[in-house]
C-alpha positions in Angstrom: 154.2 94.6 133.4 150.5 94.4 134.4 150.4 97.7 135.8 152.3 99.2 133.1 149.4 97.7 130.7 146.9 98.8 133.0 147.9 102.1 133.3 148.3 102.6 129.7 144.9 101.3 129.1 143.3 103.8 131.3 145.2 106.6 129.4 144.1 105.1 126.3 140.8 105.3 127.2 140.5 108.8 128.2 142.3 109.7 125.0 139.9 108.2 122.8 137.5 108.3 124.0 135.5 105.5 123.2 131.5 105.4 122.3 130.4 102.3 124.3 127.0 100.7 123.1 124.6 99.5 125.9 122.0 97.1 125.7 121.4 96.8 130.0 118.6 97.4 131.8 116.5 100.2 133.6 117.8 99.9 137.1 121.6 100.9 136.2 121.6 103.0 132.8 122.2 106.2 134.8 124.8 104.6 137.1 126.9 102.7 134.5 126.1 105.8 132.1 127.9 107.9 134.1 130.7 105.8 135.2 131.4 105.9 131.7 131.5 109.2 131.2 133.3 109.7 134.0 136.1 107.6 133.3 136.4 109.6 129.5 134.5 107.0 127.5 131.5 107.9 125.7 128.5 105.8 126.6 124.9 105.6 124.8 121.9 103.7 125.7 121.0 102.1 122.3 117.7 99.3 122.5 116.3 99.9 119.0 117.0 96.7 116.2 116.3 99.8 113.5 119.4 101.6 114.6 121.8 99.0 115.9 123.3 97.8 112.4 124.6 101.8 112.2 125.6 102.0 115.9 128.1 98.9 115.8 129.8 100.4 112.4 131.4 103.2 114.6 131.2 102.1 118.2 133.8 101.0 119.9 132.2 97.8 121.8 128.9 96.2 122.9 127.7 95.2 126.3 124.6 93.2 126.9 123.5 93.3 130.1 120.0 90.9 130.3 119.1 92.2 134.0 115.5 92.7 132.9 115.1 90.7 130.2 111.8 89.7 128.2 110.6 88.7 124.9 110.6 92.5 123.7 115.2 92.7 124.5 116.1 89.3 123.4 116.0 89.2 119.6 117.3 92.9 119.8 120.4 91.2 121.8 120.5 88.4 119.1 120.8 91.1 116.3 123.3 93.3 117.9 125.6 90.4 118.9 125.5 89.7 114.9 126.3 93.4 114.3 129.0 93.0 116.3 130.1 90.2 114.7 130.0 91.3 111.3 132.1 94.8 112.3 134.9 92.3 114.5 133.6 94.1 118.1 133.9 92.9 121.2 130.8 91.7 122.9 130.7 92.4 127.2 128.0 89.9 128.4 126.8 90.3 131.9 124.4 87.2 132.7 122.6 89.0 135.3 120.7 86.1 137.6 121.9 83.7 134.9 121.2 80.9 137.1 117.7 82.2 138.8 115.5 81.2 135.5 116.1 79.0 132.8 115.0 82.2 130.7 118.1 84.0 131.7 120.2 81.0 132.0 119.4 80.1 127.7 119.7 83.7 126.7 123.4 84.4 128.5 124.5 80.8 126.7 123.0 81.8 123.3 125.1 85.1 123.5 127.4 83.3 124.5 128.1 81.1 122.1 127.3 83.5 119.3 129.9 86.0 119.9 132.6 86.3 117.7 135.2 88.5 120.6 133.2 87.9 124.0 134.3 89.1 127.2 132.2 87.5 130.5 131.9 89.5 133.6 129.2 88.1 136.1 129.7 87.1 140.6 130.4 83.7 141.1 126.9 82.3 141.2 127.0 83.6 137.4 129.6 82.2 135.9 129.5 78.7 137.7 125.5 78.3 136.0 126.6 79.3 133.2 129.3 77.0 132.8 126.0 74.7 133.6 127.0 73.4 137.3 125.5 74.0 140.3 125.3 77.4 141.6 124.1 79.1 145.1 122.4 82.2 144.0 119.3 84.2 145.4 118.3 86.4 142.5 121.3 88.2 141.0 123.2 88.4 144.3 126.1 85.7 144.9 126.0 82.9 147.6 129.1 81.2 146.2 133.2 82.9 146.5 134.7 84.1 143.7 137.3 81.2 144.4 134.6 78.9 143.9 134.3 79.6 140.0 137.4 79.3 138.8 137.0 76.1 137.6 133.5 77.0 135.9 135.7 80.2 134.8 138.3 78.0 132.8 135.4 75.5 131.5 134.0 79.3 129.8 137.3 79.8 128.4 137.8 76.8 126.6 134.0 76.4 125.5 133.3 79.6 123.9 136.9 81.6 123.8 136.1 84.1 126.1 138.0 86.5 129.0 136.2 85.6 132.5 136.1 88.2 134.8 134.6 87.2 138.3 133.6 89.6 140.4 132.9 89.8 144.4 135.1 90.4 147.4 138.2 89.1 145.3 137.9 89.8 141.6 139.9 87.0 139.4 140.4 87.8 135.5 141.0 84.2 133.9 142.0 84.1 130.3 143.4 81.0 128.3 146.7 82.2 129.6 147.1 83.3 132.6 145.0 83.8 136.1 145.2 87.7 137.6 144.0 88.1 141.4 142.8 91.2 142.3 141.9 91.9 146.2 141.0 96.1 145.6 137.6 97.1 146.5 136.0 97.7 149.4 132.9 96.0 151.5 130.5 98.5 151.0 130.2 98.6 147.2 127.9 95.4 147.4 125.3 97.8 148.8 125.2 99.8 145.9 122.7 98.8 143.1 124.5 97.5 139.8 128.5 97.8 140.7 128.8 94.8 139.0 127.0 96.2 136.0 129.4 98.9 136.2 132.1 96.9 135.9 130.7 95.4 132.8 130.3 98.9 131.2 134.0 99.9 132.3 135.1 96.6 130.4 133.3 97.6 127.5 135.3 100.6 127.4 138.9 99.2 128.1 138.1 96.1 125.2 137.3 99.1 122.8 140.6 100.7 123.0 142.2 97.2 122.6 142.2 95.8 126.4 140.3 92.8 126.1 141.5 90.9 129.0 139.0 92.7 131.6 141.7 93.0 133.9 142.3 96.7 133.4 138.5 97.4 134.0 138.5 95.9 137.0 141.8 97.0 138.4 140.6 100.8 138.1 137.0 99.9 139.3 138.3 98.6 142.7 140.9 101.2 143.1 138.1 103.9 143.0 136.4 101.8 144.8 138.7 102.0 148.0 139.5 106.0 147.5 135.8 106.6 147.4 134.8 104.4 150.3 137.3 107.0 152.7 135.3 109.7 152.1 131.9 108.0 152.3 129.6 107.5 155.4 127.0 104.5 153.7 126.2 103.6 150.4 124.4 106.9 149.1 127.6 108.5 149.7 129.4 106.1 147.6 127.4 105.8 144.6 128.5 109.6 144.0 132.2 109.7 145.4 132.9 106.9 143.3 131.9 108.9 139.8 134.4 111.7 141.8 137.4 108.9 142.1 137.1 107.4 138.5 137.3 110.9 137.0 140.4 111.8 139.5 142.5 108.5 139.1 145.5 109.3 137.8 148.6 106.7 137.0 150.7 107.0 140.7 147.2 106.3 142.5 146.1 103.9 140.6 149.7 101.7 140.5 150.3 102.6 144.3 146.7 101.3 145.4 146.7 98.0 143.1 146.9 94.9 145.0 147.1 91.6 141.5 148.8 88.6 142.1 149.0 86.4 139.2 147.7 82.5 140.2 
């Protein structure tokens, strides 16, 4: 049954194409951008306050991603979260470092609790400061497992209604009804800037054709994940083959490949 729904959402996807609205910051727009486009949605880059009431009347979904945050992104997250709100869209927050600063940690709980449909993808570090325990963390990167936030996962559920997705060498998708394991993927894509932001992107995509879980996102991400890794030598290699294995993945790759256990 999860495959099936997996698989579906994926065709969905590319046959709606979906326009994705990003709020995220400068080091990833061209990588999450183009993992967008290359799995058939239809991403734009939209920062402006004047134009973001418009955007969220059409678009399918809204990621925040507050990797470089300052004074100058904040209220312009505030005000898009509303305009999601008030057209019922799905809010992707990625709480990039949430954990390093208080700055970050405030701004990924005030989204948080503001969204109407929110969706939380973020490494293990992430998700456990954000559910306001202790977390290991040096910058954005993860020092704690996945395994290690499930219960901060389940707090995040409860507290503000929200899908958890963590991510790292195992990806778990916790919702108020069920826990998904995922163990696709492959060891090098830590070395490539922003995969995790990527992932938040592709979930944007999936919850605007309906798939709201983040499981789906995820399931294809590691997937082209592994396929791109075999024809890769380092990380500069897989940056690109990976664009090459989203836009290839078809249905019998992508149900053959998928390792999901349900907890």
């Amino acid at each position: 049954m999860l495959t099936q729904h997996i698989s579906q959402a994926l065709a969905a996807v590319r046959q709606q194409k979906p326009l994705v609205v990003n709020i995220t910051n400068y080091v990833v727009m061209n990588n999450t951008a183009n993992a967008l486009l290359a799995i058939g949605a239809s991403p734009i880059m939209a920062h402006s306050k004047q134009e973001m009431a418009e955007m969220m009347s059409f678009a399918g979904a809204l990621v925040i991603n507050i990797g470089t945050l300052d004074s100058v992104w904040t209220p312009r997250m505030s005000f898009a979260v509303e305009q999601a709100n008030a057209n019922s869209k799905v809010v992707v927050l990625d709480p990039v470092g949430c954990g390093a600063s208080m700055l970050r940690t405030d701004m990924s709980r005030q989204i948080a609790r503001s969204a109407d449909q929110l969706i939380i993808r973020g490494n293990a570090s992430e998700i456990i400061a954000l559910a306001g325990e202790q977390a290991q963390s040096k910058g954005v990167d993860a020092l704690d497992s996945s395994e290690a936030a499930l219960g901060a996962a389940r707090f995040l559920v409860a507290e503000f209604g929200a899908n958890v997705v963590i991510s790292g060498e195992t990806d778990y998708i916790v919702t108020d009804e069920q826990t998904v394991k995922l163990s696709n993927g492959h060891q090098m894509m830590p070395y490539v800037t922003g995969m995790g932001c990527t992932l938040t992107a592709l979930t944007g995509a999936f919850a605007a054709v309906g798939e709201t879980t983040g499981l789906a996102a995820a399931a294809v991400l590691g997937v082209a994940g592994e396929m791109a890794a075999e024809q890769s030598h380092g990380p500069g290699s897989l940056q690109v083959n990976l664009l090459d294995a989203l836009y290839q993945l078809d249905e019998a790759t992508l149900i053959k490949r998928l390792n999901l256990h349900i907890d």
